[in-house]
Each structure stands twice: as C-alpha cells, then as structure tokens.
C-alpha positions in Angstrom: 20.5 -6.0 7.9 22.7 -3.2 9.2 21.0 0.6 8.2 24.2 1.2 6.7 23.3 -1.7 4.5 19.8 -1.3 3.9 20.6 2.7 2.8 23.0 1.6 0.4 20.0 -0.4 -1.8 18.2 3.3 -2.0 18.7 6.5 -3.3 18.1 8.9 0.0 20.4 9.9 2.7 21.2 7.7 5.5 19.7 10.1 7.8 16.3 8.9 5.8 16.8 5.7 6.2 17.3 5.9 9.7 14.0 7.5 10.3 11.9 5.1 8.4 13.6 2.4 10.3 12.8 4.2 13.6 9.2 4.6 12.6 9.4 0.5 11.3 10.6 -0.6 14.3 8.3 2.0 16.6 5.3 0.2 15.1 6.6 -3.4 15.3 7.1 -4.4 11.7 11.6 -4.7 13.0 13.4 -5.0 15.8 16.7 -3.5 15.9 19.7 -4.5 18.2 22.4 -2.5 19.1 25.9 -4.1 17.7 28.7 -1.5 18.7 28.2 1.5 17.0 25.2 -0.4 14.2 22.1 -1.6 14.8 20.9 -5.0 13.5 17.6 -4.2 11.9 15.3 -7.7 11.6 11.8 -8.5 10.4 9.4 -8.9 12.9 7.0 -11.8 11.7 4.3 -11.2 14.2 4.1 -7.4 13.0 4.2 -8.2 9.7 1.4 -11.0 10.2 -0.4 -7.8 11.5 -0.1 -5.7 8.8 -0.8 -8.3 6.2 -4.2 -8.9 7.7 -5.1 -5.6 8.1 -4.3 -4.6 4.5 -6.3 -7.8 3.7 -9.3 -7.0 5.5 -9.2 -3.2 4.0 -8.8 -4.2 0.7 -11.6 -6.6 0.7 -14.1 -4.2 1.5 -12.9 -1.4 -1.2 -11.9 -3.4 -3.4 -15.2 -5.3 -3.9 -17.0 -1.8 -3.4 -14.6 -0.4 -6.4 -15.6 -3.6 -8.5 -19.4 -2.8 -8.0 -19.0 0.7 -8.8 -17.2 0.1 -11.8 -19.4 -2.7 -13.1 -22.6 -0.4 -12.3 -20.5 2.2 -14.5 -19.6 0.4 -17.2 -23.3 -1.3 -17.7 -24.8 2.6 -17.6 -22.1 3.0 -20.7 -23.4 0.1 -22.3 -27.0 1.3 -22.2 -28.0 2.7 -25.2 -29.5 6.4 -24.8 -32.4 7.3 -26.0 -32.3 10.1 -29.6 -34.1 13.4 -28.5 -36.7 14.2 -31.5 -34.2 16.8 -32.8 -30.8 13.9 -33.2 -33.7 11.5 -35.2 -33.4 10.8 -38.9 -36.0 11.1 -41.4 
C-alpha cells in the first residue's frame, strides 16, 4: 500500500503514519519502494516470520508462569481459613 493509503484507514496525521512506517520498515517487518513522489509500502514475510516467533517464544514462558500463579492464587482462595477463638460460635 501507498502511506497515503494506509493513513487514510487511521485517525492520526500523515506525518504519524510515516514515522511508524519508517520504524516498520527500519526493523524489517516492510520494505518500501520509491514510486515517484510515494513509496510502496509491502509486508516483509521473513520479518514478520521473525516477530511471530519471538512473540511466541515470550508468551510461552509468561504465559504459563501467569497460569501457575493464578492457579496457586485461586487454590489459596479456595482454602478455607481457619476461625480465631474470638470469630467461633457457641
């Protein structure tokens, strides 16, 4: 897609839009080609192939740490606690 057509799908300036594409392309995820006075902004498949399995690899690892924590949580909830002397009936 040309910029002028990916700013027009978002509410920010075209001036944004350029700068994320700049930092897009700086890291690899596009490639942009000069076309007169546009530049044809494409997907770069290896860069995103990159990303997806770093996001991949991070997630794992959180994610299954955030499911242990949250299961150790919600078992400590589900533990009864003991009545002090003072909370007892008679």
């Amino acid at each position: 897609m040309y910029a002028g057509d990916v700013s027009a799908r978002f509410d920010v300036t075209r001036s944004a839009i350029s700068q994320h594409l700049g930092v897009l392309t700086e890291v690899g995820l596009v490639t942009a080609e000069q076309q007169g006075r546009q530049r044809l902004y494409r997907i770069e498949p290896t860069g995103i192939a990159r990303l997806q399995a770093e996001i991949a690899s991070f997630w794992t690892h959180e994610l299954d740490e955030l499911v242990r924590d949250a299961d150790r949580l919600a078992g400590a909830r589900r533990t009864p606690t003991p009545l002090r002397r003072s909370e007892e009936k008679s």
